[in-house]
C-alpha positions as CSV (number, residue, x, y, z in Angstrom):
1,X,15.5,-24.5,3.5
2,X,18.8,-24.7,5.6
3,X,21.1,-21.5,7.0
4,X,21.2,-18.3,5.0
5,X,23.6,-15.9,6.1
6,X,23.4,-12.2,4.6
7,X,26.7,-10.3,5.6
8,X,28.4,-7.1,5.3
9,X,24.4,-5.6,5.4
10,X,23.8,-2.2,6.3
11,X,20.8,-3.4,8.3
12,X,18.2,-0.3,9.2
13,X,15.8,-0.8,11.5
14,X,14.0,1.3,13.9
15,X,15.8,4.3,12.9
16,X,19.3,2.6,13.5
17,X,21.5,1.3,10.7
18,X,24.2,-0.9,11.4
19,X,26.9,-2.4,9.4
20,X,26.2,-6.6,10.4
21,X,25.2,-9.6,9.0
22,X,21.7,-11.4,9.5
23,X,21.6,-15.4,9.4
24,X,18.1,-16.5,8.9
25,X,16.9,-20.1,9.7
26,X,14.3,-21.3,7.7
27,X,11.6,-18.8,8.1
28,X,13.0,-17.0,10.6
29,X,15.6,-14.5,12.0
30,X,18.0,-16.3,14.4
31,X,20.5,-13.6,14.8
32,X,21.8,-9.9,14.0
33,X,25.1,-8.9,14.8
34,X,28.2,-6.7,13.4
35,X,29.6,-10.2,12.5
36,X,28.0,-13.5,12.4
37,X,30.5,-16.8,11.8
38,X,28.9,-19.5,9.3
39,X,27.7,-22.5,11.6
40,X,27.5,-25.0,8.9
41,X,29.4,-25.8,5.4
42,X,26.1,-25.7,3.8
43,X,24.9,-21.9,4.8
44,X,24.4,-19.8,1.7
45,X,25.7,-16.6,2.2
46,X,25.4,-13.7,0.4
47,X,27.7,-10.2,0.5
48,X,25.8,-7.6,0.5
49,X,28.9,-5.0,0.7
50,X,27.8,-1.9,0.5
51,X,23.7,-2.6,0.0
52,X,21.4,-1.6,2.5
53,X,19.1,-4.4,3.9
54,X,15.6,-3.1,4.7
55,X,12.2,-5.1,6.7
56,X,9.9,-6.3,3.1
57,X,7.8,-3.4,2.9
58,X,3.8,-3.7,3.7
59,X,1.8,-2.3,1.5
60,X,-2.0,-1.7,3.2
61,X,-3.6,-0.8,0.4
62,X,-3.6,-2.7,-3.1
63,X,-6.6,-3.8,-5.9
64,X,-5.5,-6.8,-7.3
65,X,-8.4,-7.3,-9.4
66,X,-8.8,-11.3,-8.7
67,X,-11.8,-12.6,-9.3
68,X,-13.4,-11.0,-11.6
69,X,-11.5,-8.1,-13.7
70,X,-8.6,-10.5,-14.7
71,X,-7.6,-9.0,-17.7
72,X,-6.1,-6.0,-15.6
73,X,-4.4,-8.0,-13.1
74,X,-4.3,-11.2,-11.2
75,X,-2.9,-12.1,-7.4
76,X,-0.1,-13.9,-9.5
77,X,0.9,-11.5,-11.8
78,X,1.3,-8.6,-9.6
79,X,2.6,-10.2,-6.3
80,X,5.5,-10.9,-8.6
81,X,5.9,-7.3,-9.3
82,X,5.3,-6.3,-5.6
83,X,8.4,-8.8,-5.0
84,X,10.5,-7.1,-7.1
85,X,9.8,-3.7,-6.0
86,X,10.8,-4.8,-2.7
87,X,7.2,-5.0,-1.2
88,X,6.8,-8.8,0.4
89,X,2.9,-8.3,1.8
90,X,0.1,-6.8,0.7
91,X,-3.3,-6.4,2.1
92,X,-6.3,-6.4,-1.0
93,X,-9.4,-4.4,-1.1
94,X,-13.1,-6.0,-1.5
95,X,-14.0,-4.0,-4.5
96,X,-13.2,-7.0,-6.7
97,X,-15.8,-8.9,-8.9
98,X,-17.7,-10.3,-7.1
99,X,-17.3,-8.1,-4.1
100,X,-15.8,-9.6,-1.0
101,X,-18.8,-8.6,1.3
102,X,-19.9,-12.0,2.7
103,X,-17.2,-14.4,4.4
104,X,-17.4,-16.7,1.7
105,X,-16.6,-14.8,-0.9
106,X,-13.7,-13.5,1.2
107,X,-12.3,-16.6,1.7
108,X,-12.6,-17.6,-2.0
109,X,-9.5,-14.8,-2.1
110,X,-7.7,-16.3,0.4
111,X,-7.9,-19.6,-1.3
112,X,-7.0,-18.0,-4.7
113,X,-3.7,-16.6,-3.3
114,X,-2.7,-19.8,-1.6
115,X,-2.3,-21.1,-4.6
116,X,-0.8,-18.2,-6.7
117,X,0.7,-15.2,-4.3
118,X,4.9,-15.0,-4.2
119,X,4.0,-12.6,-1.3
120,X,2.7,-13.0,2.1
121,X,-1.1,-11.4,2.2
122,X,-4.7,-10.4,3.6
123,X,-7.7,-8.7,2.3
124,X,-10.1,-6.4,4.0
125,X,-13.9,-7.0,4.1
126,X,-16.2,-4.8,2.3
127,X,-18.8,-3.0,4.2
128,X,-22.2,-2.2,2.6
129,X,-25.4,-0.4,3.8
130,X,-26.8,-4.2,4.4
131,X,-24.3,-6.3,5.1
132,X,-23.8,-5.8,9.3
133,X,-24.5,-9.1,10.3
134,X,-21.8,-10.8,8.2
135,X,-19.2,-7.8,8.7
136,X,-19.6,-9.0,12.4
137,X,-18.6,-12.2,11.6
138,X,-15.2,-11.2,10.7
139,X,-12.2,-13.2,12.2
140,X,-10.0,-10.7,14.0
141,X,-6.9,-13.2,13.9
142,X,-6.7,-13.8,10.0
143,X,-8.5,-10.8,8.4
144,X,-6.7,-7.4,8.2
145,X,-9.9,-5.1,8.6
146,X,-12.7,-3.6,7.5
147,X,-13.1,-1.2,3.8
148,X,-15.6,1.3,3.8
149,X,-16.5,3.5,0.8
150,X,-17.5,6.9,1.7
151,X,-17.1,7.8,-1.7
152,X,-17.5,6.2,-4.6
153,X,-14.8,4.5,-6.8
154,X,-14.0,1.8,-8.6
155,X,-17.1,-0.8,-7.9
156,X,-20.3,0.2,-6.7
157,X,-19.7,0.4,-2.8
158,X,-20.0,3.5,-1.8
159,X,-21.8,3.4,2.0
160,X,-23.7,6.1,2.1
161,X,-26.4,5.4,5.1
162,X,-25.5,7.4,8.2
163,X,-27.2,5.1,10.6
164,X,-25.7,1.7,9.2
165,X,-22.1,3.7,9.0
166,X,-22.9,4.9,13.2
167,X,-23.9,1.0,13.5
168,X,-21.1,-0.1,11.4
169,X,-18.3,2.2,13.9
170,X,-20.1,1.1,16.9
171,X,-20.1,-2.6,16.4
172,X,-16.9,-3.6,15.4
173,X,-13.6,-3.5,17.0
174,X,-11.9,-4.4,14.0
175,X,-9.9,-1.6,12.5
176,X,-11.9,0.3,9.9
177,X,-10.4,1.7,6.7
178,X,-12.0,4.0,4.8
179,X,-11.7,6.0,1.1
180,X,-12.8,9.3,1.9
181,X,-14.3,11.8,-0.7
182,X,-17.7,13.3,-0.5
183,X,-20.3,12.0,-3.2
184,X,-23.0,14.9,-3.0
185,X,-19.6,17.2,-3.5
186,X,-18.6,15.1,-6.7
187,X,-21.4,14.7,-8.0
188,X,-22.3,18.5,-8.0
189,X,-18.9,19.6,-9.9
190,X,-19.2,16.9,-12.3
191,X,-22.7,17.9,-13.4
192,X,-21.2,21.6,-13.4
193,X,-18.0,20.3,-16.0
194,X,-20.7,18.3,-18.2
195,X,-22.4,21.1,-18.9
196,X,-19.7,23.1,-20.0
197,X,-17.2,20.0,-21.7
198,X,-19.8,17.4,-21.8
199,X,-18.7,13.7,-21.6
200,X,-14.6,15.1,-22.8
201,X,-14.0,16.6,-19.5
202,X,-10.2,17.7,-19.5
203,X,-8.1,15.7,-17.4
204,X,-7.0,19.0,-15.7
205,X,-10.5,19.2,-14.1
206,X,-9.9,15.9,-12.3
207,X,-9.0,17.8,-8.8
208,X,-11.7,20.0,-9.3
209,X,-14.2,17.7,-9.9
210,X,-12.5,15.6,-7.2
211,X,-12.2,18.9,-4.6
212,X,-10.6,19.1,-1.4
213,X,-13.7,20.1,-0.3
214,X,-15.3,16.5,-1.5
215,X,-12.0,15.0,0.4
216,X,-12.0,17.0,3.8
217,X,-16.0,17.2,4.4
218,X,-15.6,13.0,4.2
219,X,-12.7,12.7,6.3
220,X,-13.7,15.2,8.9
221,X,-16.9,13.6,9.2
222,X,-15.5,9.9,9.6
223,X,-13.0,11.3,12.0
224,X,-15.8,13.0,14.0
225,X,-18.0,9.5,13.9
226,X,-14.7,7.5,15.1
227,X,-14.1,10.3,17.8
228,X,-17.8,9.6,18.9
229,X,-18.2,5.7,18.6
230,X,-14.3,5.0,19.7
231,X,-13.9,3.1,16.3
232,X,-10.5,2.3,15.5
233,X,-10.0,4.4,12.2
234,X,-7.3,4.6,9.7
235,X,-7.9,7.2,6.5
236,X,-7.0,5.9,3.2
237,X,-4.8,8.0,0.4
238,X,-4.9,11.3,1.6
239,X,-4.5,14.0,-0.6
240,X,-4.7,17.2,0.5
241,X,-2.6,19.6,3.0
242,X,-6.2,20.5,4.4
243,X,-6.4,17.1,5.6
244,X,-3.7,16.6,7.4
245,X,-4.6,19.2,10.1
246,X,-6.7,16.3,10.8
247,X,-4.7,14.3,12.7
248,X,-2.0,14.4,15.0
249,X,2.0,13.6,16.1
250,X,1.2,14.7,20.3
251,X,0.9,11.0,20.7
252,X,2.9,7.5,19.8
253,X,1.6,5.7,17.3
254,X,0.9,2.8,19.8
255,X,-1.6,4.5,21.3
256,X,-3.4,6.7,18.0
257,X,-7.2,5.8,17.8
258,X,-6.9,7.4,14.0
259,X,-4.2,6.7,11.9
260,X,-3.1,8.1,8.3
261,X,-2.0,6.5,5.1
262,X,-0.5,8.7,1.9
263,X,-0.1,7.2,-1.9
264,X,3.1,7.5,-3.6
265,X,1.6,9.0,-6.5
266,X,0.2,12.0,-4.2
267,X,4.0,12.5,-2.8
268,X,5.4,12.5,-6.4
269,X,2.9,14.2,-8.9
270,X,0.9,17.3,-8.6
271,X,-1.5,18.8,-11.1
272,X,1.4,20.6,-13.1
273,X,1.8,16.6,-14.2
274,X,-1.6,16.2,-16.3
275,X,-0.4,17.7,-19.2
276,X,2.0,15.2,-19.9
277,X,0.6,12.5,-18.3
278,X,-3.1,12.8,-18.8
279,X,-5.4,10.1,-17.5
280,X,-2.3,7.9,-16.7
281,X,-2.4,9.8,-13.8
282,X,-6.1,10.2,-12.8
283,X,-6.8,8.4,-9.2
284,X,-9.4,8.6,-6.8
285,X,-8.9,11.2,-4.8
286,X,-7.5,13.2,-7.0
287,X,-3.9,14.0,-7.1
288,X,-4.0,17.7,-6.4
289,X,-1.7,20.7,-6.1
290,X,2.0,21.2,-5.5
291,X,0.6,22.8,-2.1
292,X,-1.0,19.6,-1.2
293,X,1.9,17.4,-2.1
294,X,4.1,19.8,0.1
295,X,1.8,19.7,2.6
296,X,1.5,15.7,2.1
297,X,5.5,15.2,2.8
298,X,5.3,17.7,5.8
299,X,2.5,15.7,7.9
300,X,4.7,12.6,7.0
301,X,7.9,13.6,8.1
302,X,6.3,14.7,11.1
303,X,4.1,11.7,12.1
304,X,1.0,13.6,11.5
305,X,0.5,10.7,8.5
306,X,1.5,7.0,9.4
307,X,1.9,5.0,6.9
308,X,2.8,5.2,2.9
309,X,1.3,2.8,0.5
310,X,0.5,2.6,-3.3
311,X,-3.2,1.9,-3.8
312,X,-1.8,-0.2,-6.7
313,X,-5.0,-0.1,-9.0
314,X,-4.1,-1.4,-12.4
315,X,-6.3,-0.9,-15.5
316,X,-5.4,-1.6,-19.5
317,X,-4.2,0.8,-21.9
318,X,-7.3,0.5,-23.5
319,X,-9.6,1.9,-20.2
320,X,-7.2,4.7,-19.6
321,X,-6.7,6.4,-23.3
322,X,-10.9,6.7,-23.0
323,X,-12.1,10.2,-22.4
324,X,-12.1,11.9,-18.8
325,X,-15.9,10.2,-18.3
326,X,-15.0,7.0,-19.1
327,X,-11.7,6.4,-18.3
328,X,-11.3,4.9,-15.2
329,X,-9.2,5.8,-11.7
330,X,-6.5,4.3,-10.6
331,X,-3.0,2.9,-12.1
332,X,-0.4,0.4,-11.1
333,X,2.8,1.2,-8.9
334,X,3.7,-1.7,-6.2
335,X,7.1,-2.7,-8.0
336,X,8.1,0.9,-8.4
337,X,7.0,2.4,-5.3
338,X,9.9,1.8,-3.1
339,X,12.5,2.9,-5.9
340,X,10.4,6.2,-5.9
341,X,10.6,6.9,-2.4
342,X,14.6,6.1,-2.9
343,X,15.1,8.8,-5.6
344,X,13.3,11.0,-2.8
345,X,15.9,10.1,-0.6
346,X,18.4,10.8,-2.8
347,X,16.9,14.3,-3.1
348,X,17.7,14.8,0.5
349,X,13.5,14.7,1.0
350,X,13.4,11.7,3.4
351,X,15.6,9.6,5.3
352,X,16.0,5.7,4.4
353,X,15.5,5.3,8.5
354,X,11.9,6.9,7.8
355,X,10.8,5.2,4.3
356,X,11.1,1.9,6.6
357,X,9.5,3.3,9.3
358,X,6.7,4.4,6.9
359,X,6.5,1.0,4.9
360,X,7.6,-1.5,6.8
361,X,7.4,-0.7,10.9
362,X,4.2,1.4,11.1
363,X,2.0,-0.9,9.1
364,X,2.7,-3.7,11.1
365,X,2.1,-1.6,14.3
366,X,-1.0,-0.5,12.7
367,X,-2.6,-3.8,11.8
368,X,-1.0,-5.8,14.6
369,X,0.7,-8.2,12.3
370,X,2.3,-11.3,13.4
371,X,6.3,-11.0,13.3
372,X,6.6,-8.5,10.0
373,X,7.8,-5.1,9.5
374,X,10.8,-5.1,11.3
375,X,14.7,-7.4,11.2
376,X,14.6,-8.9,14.8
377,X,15.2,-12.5,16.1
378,X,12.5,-14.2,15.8
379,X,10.5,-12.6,13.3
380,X,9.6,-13.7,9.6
381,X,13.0,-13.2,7.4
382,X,11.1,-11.2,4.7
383,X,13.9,-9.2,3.7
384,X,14.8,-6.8,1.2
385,X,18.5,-6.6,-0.2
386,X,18.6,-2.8,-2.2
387,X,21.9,-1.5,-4.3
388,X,21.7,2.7,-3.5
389,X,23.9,3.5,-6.6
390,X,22.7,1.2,-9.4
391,X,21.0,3.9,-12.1
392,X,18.0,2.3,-14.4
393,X,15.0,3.4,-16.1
394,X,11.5,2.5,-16.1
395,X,10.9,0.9,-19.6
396,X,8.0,-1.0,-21.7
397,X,10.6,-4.4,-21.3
398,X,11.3,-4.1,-17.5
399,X,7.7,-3.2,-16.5
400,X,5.8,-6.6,-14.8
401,X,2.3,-5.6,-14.3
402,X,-0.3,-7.0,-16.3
403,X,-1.6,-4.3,-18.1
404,X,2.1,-3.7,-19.0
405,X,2.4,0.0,-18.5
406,X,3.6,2.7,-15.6
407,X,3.1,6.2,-14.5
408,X,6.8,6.0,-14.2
409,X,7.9,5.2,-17.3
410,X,10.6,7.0,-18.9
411,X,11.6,7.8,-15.4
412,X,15.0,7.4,-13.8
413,X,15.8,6.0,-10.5
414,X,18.7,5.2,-8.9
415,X,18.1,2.3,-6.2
416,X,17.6,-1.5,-7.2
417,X,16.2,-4.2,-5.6
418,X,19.0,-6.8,-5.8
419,X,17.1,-9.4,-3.5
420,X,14.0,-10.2,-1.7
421,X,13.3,-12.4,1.0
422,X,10.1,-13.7,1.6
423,X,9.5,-15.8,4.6
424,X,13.5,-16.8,4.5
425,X,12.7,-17.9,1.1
426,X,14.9,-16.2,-1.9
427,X,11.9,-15.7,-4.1
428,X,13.8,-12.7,-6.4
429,X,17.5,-12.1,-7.9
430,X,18.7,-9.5,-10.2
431,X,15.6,-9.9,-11.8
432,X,15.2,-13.8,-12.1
433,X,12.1,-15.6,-9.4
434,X,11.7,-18.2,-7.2
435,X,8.6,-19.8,-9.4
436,X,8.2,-22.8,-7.1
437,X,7.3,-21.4,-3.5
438,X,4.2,-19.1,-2.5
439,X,3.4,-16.7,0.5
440,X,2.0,-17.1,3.5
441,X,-1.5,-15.8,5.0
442,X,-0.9,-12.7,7.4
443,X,-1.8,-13.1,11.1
444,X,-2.9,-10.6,13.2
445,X,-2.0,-10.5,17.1
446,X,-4.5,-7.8,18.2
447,X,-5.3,-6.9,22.0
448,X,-8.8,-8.0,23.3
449,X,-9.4,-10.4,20.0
């Protein structure tokens, strides 16, 4: 792979940003500095004058759909668009087909994106009502954690036995993620919208069917179970400003028990959006209210939530023009995410110190990962090269998911991805890839594994 030197950076990290070079080695980091001499006539080096070079972001929280529902998306397919939106590892959910709720079956992912994933990855184990024993089997070192349903969504996981979830919190000391959203809840208001729409529900009813009630009655619940059991616990996707009374900032993230996570989509849209937008928008929980979005960028910009991710959940055209019963939740975002966030910044909502912080440092903290998140010597050179002032748009022919279309399309944003590193590889340029080199499986360096 020989010497790359990136120079002229402004490199952020942990809050800082300096105006330096980075030389990677192979894989690695080997030095930062404000100015870094080439050591050898073969060094590559690129200017990145006047770009800003940011740790790949981690995204905790994707559904990539391999095996099983392949016609939405593959490892393959949207790894490549995670590269490109700047995000350079990803950890999967179970709810595939088949579900990844035996150690097998898990493994069979792992083997799948050895073979096809341009970004570095893990995938969570899916927790049933009957499947203790073989969630205790669960390597600490090379899975990420565990995925628990307490509310039903895409799949047919939804762990609803309070004895096996008190067994479940006990017995592992794995971190446990969780989708929070209160069946008996949902299940009541949809009943109560069937009745009066039947099966052509307006879209506008999704946050209502979808309430903060269902969404705070299942957190508070798991939060109260982690309190009593001393789980490690991290809450999925929040959604509402309710919610986020939930946790806390009193303490450094080092030492949280119970950590946060918020969607892009829930930072960006609120329910003023359906009406253009209609079941392009419709997630699990619910996008909500301009209140809740408010409230949503408040507990993030002050540590009360941890971590942002996409819960990148791609479905065809097809699914998502069906009507409100039938047209599934979730929709694709990992190559647009960061550019999002970006256009926030630009807005004077967030700083580019915190969006790393919030992407990149945070979920490597969280999940103990092995030499991500962050541009030090010595760590992985997954790196991200981003052009602040380099307008495009969202458009049917620059869209690379699978199912080929975005929430975000139509939209403007005003940051590029110019480069990503992935493990000191150059897998993306100005929109051309690096076809011939693949990720690498995420480790996990967690105390008393």
């Amino acid at each position: 792979m020989g010497l790359t030197l990136i120079k002229n950076a402004k490199i952020v990290n942990e809050g800082t940003i300096l105006e330096g070079d980075v030389l990677i080695d192979g894989e690695y980091i080997v030095d930062i500095d404000t100015s870094i001499s080439s050591k050898s006539a073969d060094t590559k080096i690129i200017d990145a004058e006047g770009k800003y070079l940011l740790p790949g972001a981690i995204d905790d929280q994707v559904h990539f759909r391999e095996p099983g529902l392949t016609r939405k998306a593959t490892i393959e397919t949207e790894s490549r668009a995670a590269i490109a939106g700047g995000i350079t590892s990803f950890i999967e959910m179970p709810n595939t087909v088949p579900q990844a709720t035996t150690q097998e079956l898990l493994e069979q992912k792992f083997e799948i994106a050895a073979q096809t994933s341009y970004a570095n990855y893990s995938f969570m184990f899916g927790g049933t009502n009957d499947n203790l024993e073989e969630l205790m089997k669960t390597n600490p070192k090379n899975v990420a954690g565990i995925k628990l349903f307490l509310g039903s969504s895409t799949g047919d996981m939804l762990v609803d036995n309070q004895e096996v979830l008190e067994k479940i919190f006990s017995s592992t000391k794995m971190l446990i993620a969780v989708h929070c959203e209160d069946e008996a809840t949902i299940k009541a208001n949809l009943e109560s919208y069937l009745e009066q729409y039947g099966e052509d529900i307006p879209i506008e009813k999704h946050p209502k069917i979808r309430s903060e009630r269902a969404c705070y009655l299942s957190s508070s619940k798991a939060i109260e179970l982690a309190k009593k059991t001393g789980a490690r616990l991290h809450v999925f996707h929040l959604s509402t400003a309710k919610e986020t009374e939930l946790f806390t900032n009193k303490i450094p993230l080092e030492q949280k028990q119970i950590t946060a996570e918020v969607c892009v989509h829930h930072l960006w849209f609120d329910e003023s959006d359906y009406k253009e937008k209609g079941t392009y928008i419709k997630w699990n929980p619910a996008v909500k209210t301009a209140e809740d979005k408010e409230g949503l960028w408040k507990a993030l910009l002050d540590d009360r939530i941890d971590v942002i991710a996409t819960d990148h959940a791609p479905h065809t055209k097809e699914e998502k023009k069906q009507v409100y019963t039938k047209a599934p939740s979730g929709g694709p975002l990992v190559q647009h995410a960061l550019p999002a966030l970006l256009k926030a910044h630009r807005k004077g909502k967030i700083s580019i110190e915190k969006i790393v912080e919030k992407m990149a440092h945070n979920p490597a903290k969280i999940f103990h990962i092995e030499k991500r998140g962050f541009i030090k010597k010595g760590f992985y050179a997954d790196l991200v090269l981003v052009d602040i002032a380099s307008p495009w748009t969202v458009t049917k022919e620059n869209i690379l998911y699978k199912c080929g279309w975005s929430p975000f399309e139509g939209t403007t944003f005003y940051s590029k991805i110019t480069h990503t590193f992935v493990n000191g590889n150059l897998m993306y340029k100005l929109g051309k890839f690096n076809d011939t080199i693949k990720g690498k499986r995420l480790l996990f360096n967690r105390p008393n594994a």
